[in-house]
Structure formats: C-alpha cells, structure tokens
C-alpha positions as CSV (number, residue, x, y, z in Angstrom):
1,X,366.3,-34.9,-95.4
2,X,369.2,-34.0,-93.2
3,X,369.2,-31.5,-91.0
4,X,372.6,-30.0,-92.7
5,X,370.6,-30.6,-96.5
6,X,368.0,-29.1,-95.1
7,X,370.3,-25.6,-93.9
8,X,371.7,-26.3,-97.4
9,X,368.0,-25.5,-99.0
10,X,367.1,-22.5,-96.6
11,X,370.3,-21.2,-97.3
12,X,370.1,-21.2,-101.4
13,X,366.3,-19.7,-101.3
14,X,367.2,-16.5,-99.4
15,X,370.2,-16.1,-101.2
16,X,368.1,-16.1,-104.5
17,X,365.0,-14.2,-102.6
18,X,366.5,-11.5,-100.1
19,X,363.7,-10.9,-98.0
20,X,361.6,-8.0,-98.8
21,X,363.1,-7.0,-102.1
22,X,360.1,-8.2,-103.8
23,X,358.1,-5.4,-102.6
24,X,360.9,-3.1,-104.5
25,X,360.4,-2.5,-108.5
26,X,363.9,0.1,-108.2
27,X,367.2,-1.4,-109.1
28,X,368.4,-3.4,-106.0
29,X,370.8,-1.8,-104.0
30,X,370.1,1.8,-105.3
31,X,369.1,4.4,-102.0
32,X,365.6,4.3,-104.0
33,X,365.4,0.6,-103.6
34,X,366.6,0.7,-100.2
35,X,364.1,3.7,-99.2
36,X,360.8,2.1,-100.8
37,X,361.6,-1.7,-99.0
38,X,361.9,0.8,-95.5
39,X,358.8,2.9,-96.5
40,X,356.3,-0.4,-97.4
41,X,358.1,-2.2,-94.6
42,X,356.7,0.3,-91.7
43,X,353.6,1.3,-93.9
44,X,352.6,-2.5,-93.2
45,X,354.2,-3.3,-90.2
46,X,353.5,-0.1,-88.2
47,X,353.8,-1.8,-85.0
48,X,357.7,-2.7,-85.3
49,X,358.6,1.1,-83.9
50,X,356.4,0.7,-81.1
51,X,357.3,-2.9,-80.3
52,X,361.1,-2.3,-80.6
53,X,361.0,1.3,-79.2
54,X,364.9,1.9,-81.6
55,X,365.7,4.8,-79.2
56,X,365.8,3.0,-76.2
57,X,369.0,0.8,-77.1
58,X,370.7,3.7,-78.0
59,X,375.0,3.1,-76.6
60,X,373.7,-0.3,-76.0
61,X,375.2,-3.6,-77.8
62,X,372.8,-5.1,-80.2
63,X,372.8,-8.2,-82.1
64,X,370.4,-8.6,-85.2
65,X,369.9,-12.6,-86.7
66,X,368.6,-12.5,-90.2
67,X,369.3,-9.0,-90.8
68,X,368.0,-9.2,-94.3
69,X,368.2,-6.1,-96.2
70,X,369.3,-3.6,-93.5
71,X,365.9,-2.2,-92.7
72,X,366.0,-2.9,-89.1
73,X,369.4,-2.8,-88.8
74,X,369.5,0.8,-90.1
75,X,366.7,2.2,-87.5
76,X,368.9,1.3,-84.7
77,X,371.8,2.8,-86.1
78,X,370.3,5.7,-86.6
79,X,369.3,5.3,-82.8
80,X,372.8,5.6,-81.6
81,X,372.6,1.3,-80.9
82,X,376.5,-0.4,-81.4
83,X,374.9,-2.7,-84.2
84,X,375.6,-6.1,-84.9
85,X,373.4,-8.3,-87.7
86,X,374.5,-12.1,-89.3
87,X,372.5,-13.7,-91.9
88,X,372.9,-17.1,-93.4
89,X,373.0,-15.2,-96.9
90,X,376.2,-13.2,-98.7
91,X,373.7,-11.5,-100.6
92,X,371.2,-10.3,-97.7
93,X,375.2,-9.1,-95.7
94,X,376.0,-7.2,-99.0
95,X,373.4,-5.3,-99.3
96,X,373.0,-4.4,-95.5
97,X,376.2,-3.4,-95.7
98,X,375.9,-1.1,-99.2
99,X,373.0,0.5,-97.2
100,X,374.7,1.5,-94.3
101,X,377.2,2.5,-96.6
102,X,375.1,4.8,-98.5
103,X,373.8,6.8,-95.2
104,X,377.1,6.4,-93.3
105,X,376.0,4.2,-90.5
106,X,378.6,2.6,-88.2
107,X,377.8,-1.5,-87.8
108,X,379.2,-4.8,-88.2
109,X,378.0,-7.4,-90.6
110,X,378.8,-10.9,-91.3
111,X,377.7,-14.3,-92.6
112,X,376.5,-16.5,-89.4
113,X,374.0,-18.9,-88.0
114,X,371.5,-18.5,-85.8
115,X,372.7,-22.4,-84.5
116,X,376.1,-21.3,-84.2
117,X,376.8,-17.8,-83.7
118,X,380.3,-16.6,-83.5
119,X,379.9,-14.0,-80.9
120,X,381.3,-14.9,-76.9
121,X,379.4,-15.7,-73.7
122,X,377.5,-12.7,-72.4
123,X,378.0,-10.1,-75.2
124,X,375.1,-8.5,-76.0
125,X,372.1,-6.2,-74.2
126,X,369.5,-7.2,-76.5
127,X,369.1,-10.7,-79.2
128,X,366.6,-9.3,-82.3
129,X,365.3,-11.5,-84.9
130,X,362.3,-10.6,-86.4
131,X,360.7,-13.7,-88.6
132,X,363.9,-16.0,-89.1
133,X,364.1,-18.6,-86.3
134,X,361.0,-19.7,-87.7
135,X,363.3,-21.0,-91.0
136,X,365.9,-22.5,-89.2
137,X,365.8,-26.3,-88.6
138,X,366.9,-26.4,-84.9
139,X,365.1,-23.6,-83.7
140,X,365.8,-24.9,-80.1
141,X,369.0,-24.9,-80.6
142,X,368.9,-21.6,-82.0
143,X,367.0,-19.8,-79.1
144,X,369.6,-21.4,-76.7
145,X,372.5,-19.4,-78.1
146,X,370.0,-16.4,-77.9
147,X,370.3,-16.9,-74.2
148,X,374.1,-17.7,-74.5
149,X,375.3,-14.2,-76.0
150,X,373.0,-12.2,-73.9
151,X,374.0,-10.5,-70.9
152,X,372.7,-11.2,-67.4
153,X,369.5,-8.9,-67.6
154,X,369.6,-8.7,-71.4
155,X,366.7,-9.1,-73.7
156,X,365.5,-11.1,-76.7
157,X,362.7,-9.9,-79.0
158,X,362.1,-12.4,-81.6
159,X,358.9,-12.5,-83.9
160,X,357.4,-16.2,-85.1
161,X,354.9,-16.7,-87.4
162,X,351.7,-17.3,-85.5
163,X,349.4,-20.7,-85.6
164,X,346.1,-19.0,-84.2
165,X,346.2,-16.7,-86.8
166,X,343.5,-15.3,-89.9
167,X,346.5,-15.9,-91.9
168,X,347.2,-19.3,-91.1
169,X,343.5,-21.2,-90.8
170,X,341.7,-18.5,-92.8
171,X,343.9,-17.2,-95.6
172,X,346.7,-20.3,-96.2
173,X,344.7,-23.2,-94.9
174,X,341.8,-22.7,-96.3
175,X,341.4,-20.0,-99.5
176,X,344.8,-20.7,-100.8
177,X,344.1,-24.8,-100.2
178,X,341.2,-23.9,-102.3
179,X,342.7,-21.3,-104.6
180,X,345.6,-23.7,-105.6
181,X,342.9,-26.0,-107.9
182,X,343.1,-23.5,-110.0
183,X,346.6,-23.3,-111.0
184,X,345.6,-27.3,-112.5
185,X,344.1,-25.0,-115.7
186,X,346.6,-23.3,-118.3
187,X,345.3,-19.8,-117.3
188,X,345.6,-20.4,-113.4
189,X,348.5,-18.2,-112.7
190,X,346.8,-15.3,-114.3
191,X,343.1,-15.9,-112.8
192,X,345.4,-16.4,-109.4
193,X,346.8,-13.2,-109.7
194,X,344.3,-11.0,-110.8
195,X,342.4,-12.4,-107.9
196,X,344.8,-12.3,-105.3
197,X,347.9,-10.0,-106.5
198,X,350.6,-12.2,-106.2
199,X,353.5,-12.6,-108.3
200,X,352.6,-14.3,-111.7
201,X,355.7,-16.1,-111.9
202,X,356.0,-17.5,-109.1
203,X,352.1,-18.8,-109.0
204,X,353.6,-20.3,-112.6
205,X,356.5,-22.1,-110.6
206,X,353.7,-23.3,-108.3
207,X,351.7,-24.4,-111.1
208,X,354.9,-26.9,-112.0
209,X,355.2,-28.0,-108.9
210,X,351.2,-28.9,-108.1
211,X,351.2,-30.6,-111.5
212,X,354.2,-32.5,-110.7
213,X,353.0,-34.3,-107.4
214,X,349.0,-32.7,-106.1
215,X,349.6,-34.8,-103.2
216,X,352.6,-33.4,-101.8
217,X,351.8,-30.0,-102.9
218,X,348.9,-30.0,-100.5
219,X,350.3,-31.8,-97.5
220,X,350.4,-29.8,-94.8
221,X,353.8,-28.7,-93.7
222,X,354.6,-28.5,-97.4
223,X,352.2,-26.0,-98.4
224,X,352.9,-24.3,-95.1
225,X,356.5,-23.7,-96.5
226,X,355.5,-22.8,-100.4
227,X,352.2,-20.0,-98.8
228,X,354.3,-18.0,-96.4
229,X,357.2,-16.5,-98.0
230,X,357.0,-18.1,-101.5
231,X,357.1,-20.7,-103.7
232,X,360.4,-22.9,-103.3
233,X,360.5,-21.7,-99.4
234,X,362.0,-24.9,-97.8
235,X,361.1,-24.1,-94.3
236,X,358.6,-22.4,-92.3
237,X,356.6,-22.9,-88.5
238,X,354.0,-21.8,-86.9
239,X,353.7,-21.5,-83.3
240,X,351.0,-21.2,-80.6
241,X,351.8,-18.7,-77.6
242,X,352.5,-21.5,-75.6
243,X,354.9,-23.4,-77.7
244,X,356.0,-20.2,-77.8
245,X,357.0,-20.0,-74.3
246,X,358.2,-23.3,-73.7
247,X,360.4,-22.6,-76.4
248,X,361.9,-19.3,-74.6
249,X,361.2,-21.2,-71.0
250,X,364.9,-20.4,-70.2
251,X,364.1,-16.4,-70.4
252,X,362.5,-14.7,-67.2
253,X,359.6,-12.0,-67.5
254,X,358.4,-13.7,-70.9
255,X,356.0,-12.1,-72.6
256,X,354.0,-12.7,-75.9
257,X,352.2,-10.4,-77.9
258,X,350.4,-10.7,-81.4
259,X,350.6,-8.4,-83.9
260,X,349.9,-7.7,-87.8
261,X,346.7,-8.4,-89.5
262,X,347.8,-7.8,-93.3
263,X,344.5,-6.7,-95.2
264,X,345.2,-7.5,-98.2
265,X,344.6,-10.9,-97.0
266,X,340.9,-10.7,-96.2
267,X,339.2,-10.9,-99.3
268,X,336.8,-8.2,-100.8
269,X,336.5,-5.9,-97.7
270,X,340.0,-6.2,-96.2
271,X,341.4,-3.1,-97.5
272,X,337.9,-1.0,-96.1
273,X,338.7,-2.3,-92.4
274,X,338.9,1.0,-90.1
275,X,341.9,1.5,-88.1
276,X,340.8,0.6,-84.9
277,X,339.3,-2.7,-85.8
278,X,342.3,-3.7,-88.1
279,X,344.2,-3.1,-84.8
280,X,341.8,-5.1,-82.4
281,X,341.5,-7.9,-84.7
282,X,345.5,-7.9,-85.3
283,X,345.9,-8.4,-81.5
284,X,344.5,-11.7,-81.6
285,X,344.8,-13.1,-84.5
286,X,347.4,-11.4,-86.2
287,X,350.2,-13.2,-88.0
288,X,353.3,-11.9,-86.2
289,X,353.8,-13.5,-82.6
290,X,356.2,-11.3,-80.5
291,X,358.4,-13.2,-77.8
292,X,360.1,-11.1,-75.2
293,X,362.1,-12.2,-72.3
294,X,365.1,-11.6,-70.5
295,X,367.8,-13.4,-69.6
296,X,368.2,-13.8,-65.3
297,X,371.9,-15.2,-64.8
C-alpha cells in the first residue's frame, strides 16, 4: 500500500472513531460528554498533569498534533498557554473547537499533518503530541517538522506506544492472540466481552474479519493495528526507548520516561493492584513511552 493510501486509511478511521469518545455514553458534543471523556481521561491517565506540568507554559506558544477531542488542548488553555492543535480529522477539529467554545477558551484549530505542518520555522515553545505519531506513516518525517517549528531552546513532549510493555507481550501478544480463537464460535463476541469488557460490536467486526483471512488476522503488525485502538485501526507502532531516541536524535537533553499500566488489562487481580505497585510496575513496563527533548539551534 502507498504511503498516501495508507494516510487515506488512518485518516477515514479517526474521522469515524474520534479518539476517546468511546469512553462517553452522553450525546457527543454536549458539556456532559465533553466533561466525562476529561474526567475518565485523567482518572486513567493520572500521570499526564504531572508529566506536562499545564501551568508551566502558561503566555508561552503551544502547538498540539492530534488534538483529538480537546481534552488536552483545554487544560492548557485554561493554563493561560497561546494554544494551537491540528488533527488529520474535521470531526476531531469540530469538536475541539465546540468545546472550547462551550467554556470560552481562546485557541486555534485546524485540519493539518503531522508530515506537513503549516506553521513557519521557529514558531513554537513547546511540540505536544500525546499517542499520534505512532499512526502516522512517516513518523521520521514527522518528528523532523517537530524540530522545524520549535524555537531554539523549545521543547517536544510526545508519547509512543511502548514495545517493552505488559500491554504489548503480555496483554496483545499473547491473551488477546489467544483470546481471538474464540471469536471462530457464533457466541465469541459475547463470551469476549463478558470476559474482557470490550465493545461487542466491534469484537463482531473482528469476528468478520478473522473469519475472512485467520492468517492475516494474526500476523503480527496486523493484529498490532486491530489490538490497540480498535478494530479497522490501519496503523499503529511500538517503540523501544532506544528507537525512541534515535528517532528524536536531532533533540538535545532527551529523555524517556514510561508511564501507564492500565489494570484492567491484567486479568483477574488487576483492578486489586495497590497504588504504589500499579505505579512501580507502570514505570517499567507501562504502555505510554514519554520522549522529551529540546531543540539546541
């Protein structure tokens, strides 16, 4: 597949799947929508605050890619930031933009590419882009325009889905490799989802597809893509800390960090983990690999 078919596919799946609205059951676009995506989305995530530290780009030029549904976006409005956020989507840009909207934030929106993004040389303080690069088929190329629209001394924080992760050899590689055998019987979706909560109707699409072809449902990279942010997902990576920081080898002071251990993915006693081990066990093999660098000259 071309890379521009390719785009083509990543661009029609978030269009159709904003990212995060699935953990909404409120009207999309309603404040109660938008307030239950923000309260799950920190709930989870916890660590974003404390990674990002909103406050501190407060009167400082920011630029969000993959701005999704605003929830980001909003926090660093609300921090006094001079917001910017593209997304490959219309939809995702609508609905960031009915959200600041709704609570009267000040910030520019548009439809843009992470490959190509329409902003001059040396116009930003910080580059944000938590779990898109991952989804876009040159990522190089991507995290080179990063370092273009930064200013000397600016900053990009971008989270990657981590390789060395529970989620990736524990949870997709292996349970869900074995889990999917089940959607070969009528009643798989059902037994799928009372075992594992996921979306019935989506585990039905998957069913379709793994009766269609077993062997390229199972290949690797391809049930990579359809196990991280659902079935019909084109595109999706994984990345080691050190692929991670040859990719961002053009950014000084690099530093990774790991972060996110999501319980519900450890079966039976993930949701009994205590605080402190959820948080030890997240910081090495959590799914969410933080890059930060910063741009010399």
């Amino acid at each position: 597949m071309s890379l521009p078919d390719l785009k083509s596919k990543v661009r029609d799946f978030w269009q159709a799947n904003p990212c995060g609205a699935k953990f909404a059951r409120e009207e999309v676009g309603t404040p109660e929508f938008f307030e239950t995506v923000e309260r799950h989305r920190y709930e989870t995530e916890w660590h974003i605050p404390q990674v990002v530290n909103f406050e501190r780009w407060r009167e400082r030029d920011v630029l969000e890619v993959g701005c999704g549904l605003g929830t980001d976006a909003a926090r660093f409005a609300r921090a006094g930031a001079h917001y910017s956020g593209i997304d490959l989507t219309h939809r995702s840009i609508e609905l960031a933009r009915e959200r600041f909207r709704q609570e009267r934030l000040t910030g520019e929106f548009q439809v843009g590419d992470a490959e190509q993004l329409p902003f001059p040389d040396n116009s930003f303080d910080l580059f944000y882009s938590h779990g898109v690069l991952h989804h876009t088929p040159d990522i190089e190329k991507a995290v080179g325009e990063a370092h273009r629209v930064l200013r000397p001394g600016g900053e990009a924080m971008v989270m990657l889905y981590h390789r060395r992760s529970f989620n990736y050899y524990v949870n997709i590689m292996l349970l869900r490799r074995l889990g999917i055998r089940l959607l070969g019987f009528n009643r798989g979706p059902a037994l799928v989802h009372r075992l594992t909560g996921e979306d019935e109707d989506r585990l039905a699409e998957y069913q379709r597809m793994y009766r269609r072809d077993r062997v390229a449902a199972l290949a690797r990279d391809n049930f990579l893509n359809h196990n991280t942010d659902g079935v019909g997902n084109p595109l999706a990576r994984v990345f080691t800390r050190n692929e991670a920081r040859s990719l961002f080898g053009e950014f000084g002071e690099l530093k990774t960090e790991v972060h996110f251990l999501n319980k519900r993915w450890i079966p039976l006693v993930g949701r009994l983990l205590p605080p402190a081990l959820e948080r030890s066990l997240a910081g090495s093999v959590g799914w969410h690999l933080w890059i930060v660098g910063r741009k010399c000259k």
